[in-house]
C-alpha positions as a Markdown table, in Angstrom:
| # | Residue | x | y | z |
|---|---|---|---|---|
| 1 | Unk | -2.3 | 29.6 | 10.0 |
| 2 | Unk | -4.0 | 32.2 | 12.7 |
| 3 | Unk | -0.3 | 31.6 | 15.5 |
| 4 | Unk | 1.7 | 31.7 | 12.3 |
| 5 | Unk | -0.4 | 35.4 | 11.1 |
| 6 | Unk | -0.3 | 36.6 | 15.3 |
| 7 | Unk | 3.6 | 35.4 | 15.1 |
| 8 | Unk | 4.2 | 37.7 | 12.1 |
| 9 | Unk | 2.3 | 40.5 | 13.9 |
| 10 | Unk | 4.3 | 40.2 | 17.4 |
| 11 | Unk | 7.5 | 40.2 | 15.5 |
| 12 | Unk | 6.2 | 43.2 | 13.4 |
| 13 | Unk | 5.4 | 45.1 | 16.6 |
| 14 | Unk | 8.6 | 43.8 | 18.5 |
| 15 | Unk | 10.8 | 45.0 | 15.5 |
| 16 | Unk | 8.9 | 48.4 | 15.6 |
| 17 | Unk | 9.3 | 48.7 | 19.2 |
| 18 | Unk | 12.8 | 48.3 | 19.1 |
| 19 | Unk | 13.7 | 50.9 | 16.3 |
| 20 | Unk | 11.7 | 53.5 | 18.3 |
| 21 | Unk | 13.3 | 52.8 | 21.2 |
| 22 | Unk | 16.7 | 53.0 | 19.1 |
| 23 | Unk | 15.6 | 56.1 | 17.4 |
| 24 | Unk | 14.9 | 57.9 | 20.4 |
| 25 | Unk | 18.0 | 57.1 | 22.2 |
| 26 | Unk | 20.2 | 58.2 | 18.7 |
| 27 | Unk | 18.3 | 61.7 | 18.6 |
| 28 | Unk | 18.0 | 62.1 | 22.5 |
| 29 | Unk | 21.8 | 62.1 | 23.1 |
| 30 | Unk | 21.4 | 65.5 | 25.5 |
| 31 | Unk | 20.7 | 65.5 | 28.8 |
| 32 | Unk | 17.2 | 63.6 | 29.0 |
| 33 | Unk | 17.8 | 60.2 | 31.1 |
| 34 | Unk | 16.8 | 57.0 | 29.8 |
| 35 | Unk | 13.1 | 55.5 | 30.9 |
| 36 | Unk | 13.1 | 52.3 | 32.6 |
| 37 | Unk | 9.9 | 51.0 | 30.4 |
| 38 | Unk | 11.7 | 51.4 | 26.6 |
| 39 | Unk | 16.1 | 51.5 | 27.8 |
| 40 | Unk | 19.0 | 49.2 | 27.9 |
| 41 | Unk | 16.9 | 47.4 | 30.3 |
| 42 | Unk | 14.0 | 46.7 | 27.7 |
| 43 | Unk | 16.2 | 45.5 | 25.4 |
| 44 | Unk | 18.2 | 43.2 | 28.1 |
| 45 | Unk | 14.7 | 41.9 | 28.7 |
| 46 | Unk | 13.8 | 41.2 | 24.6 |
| 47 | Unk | 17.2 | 39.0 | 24.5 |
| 48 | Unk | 16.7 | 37.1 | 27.4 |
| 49 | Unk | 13.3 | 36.5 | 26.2 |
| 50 | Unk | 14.2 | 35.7 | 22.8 |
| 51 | Unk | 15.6 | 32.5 | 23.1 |
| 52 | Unk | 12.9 | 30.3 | 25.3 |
| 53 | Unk | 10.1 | 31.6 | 22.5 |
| 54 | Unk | 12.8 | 30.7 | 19.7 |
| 55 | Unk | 12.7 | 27.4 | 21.5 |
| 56 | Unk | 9.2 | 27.0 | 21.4 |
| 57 | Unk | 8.8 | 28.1 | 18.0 |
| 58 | Unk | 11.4 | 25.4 | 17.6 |
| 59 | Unk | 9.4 | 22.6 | 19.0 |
| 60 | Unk | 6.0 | 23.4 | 16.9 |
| 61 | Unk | 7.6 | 23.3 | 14.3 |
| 62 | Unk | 9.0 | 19.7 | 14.6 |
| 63 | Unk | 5.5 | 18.9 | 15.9 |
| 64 | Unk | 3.6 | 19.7 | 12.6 |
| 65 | Unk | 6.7 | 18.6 | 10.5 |
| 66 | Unk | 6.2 | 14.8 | 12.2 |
| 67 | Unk | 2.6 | 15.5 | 11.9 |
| 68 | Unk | 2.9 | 15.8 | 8.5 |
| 69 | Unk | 4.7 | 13.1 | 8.0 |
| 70 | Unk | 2.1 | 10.9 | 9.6 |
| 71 | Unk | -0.5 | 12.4 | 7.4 |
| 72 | Unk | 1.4 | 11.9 | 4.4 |
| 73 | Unk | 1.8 | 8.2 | 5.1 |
| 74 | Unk | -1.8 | 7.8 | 6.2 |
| 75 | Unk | -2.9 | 9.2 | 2.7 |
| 76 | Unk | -0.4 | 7.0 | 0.5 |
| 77 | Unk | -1.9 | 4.0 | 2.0 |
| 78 | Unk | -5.6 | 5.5 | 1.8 |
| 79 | Unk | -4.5 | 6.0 | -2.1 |
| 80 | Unk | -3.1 | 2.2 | -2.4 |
| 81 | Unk | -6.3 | 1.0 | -1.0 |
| 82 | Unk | -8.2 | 3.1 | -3.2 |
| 83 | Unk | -6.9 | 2.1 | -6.3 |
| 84 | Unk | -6.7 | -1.9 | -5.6 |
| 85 | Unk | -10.6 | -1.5 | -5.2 |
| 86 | Unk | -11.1 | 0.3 | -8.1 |
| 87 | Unk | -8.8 | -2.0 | -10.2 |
| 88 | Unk | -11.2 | -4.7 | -8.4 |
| 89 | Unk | -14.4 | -3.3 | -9.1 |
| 90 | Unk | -12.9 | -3.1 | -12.7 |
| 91 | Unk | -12.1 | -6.3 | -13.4 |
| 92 | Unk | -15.4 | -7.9 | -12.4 |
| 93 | Unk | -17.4 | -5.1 | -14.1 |
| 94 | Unk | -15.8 | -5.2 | -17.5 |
| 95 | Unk | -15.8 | -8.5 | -19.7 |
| 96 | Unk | -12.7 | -10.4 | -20.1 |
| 97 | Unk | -12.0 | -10.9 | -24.1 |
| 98 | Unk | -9.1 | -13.3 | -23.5 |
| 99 | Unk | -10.8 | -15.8 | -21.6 |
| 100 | Unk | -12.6 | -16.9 | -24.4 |
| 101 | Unk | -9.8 | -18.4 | -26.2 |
| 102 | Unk | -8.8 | -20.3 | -23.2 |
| 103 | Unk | -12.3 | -22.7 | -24.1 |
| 104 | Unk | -12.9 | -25.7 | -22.0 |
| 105 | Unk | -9.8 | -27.6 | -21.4 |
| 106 | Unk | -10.4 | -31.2 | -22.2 |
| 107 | Unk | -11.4 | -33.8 | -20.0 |
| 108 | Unk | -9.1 | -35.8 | -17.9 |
| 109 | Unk | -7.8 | -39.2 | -19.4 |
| 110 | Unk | -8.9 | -42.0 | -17.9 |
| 111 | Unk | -6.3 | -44.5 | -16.7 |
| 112 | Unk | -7.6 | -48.1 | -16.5 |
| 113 | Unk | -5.8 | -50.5 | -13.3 |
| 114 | Unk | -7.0 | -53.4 | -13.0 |
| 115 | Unk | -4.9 | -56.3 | -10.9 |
| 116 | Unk | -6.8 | -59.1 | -12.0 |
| 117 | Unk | -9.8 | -60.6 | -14.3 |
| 118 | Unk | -12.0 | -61.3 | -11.8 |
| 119 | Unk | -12.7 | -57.6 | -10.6 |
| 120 | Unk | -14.0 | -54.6 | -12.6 |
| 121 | Unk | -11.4 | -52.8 | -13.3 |
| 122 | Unk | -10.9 | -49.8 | -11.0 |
| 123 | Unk | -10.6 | -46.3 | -13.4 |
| 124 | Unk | -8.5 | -43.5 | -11.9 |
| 125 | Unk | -8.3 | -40.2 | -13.4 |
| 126 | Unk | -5.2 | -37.8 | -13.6 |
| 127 | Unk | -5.7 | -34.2 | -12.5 |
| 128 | Unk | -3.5 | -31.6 | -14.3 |
């Protein structure tokens, strides 16, 4: 926020500049000669200058945007996580009213084999 506030300043201050120097050259039209600190060649030197900090201005601005981005997605899975432990710490800390009409199931049913008299039978049970 402080280089977006010192941005806003310099361009303030640039802009400023500019119309006095402007000013001075639309009311000075006589025979007073232009300075070399605030003429044509301070404005020459503003243009040229204009586009490398429009570039950089450019490229922090893609930086924070992908930065962002990054944070965003680093915050939705923060959230997920978040509310599968809640929901987990929910569902063991309040009682469950359905599972009491799923009872007991019955026990399994015996199946008797038996391959001859002579031996006990053998039982096997089923599991459902």
């Amino acid at each position: 926020m402080a280089a977006a506030q010192k941005f806003a300043i310099t361009l303030l201050g640039l802009c400023l500049l500019c119309d006095l120097v402007l000013c001075q050259q639309a009311s000075n039209d006589s025979d007073v000669t232009e300075s070399r600190t605030f003429g044509h060649h301070f404005l020459r030197r503003i243009s040229f200058a204009l586009v490398p900090g429009a570039f950089v201005v450019g490229v922090i601005t893609t930086l924070l945007a992908a930065l962002t981005v990054v944070s965003i997605k680093g915050l939705g899975v923060g959230v997920i996580l978040l509310v599968l432990a809640i929901g987990q710490m929910l569902s063991r800390a309040l009682p469950v009213q359905a599972a009491a009409a799923y009872a007991a199931a019955p026990a399994p049913v015996p199946v008797v084999y038996s391959h001859s008299h002579t031996q006990q039978p053998v039982w096997l049970e089923k599991e459902w």
